[in-house]
TINUVEX-116571 format. One line per 3 residues: number of its first residue (from 1); their letters; for each residue x, y, z of C-alpha. Coordinates in steps of 0.1 Angstrom, whole numbers, plus 5000, padded with zeros to 4 digits. Example, Ala and Ser with C-alpha at 12.3 -4.5 7.8 and 13.67 -1.06 7.14 Angstrom:
2
1	as	5123/4955/5078  5137/4989/5071
***
This chain:
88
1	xxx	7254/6195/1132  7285/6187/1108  7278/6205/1077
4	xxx	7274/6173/1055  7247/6163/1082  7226/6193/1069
7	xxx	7194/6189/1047  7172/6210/1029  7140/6214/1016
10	xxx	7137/6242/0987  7099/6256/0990  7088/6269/0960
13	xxx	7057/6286/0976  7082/6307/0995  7111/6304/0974
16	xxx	7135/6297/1004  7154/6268/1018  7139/6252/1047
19	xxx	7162/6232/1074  7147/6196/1077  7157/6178/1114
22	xxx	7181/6151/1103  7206/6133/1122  7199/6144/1158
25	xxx	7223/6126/1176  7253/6131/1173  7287/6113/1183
28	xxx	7290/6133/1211  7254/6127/1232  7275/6147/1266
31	xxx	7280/6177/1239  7251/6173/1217  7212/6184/1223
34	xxx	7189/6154/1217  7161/6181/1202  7164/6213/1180
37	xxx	7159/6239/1205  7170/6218/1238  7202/6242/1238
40	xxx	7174/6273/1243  7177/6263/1284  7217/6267/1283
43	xxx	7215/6297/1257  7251/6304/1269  7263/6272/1248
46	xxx	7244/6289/1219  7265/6298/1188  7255/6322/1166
49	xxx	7282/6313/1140  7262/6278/1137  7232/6280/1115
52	xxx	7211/6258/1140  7220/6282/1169  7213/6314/1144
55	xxx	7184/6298/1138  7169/6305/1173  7187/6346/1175
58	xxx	7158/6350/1151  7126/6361/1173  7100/6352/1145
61	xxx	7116/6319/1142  7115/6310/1177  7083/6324/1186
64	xxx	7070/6302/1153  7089/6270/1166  7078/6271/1200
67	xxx	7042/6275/1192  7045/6243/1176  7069/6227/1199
70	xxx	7031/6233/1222  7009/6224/1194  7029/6190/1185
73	xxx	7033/6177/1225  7001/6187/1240  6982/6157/1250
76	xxx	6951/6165/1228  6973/6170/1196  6988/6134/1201
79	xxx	6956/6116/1211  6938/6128/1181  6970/6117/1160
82	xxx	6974/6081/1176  6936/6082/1171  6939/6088/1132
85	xxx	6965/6070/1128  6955/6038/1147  6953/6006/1124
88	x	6921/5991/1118
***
């Protein structure tokens, strides 16, 4: 992601700045992931100089993102949201 594609969100629970997904696709969809964390099944292409590639050298961070990569896709996480969310 182009550094002026970049957003964040300053907790002030934690004090830190959180990345917030923005602008997933990019101009290049041959060269570009469609998902944060696609690139994790190529981790070859990986960059560590890039701060969303750094992201995922960090084992507490990608241990945290996967659980709720799980959480947010499993079938009884999005039933119950369509549920809640369901006009009327």
């Amino acid at each position: 992601i182009v550094w002026h594609n970049q957003r964040f969100y300053y907790n002030p629970v934690t004090n830190l700045l959180e990345p917030i997904g923005f602008d997933g696709f990019g101009f290049e969809p041959g060269e570009r992931y469609t998902f944060l964390g696609q690139g994790l099944s190529n981790p070859d292409k990986l960059d560590p100089g890039k701060l969303y590639s750094a992201l995922f050298f960090d084992r507490a961070f990608l241990e945290k993102y996967l659980q709720y990569v799980y959480r947010f896709s499993s079938k009884d996480y999005l039933a119950d949201f369509f549920a809640s969310v369901q006009a009327g």
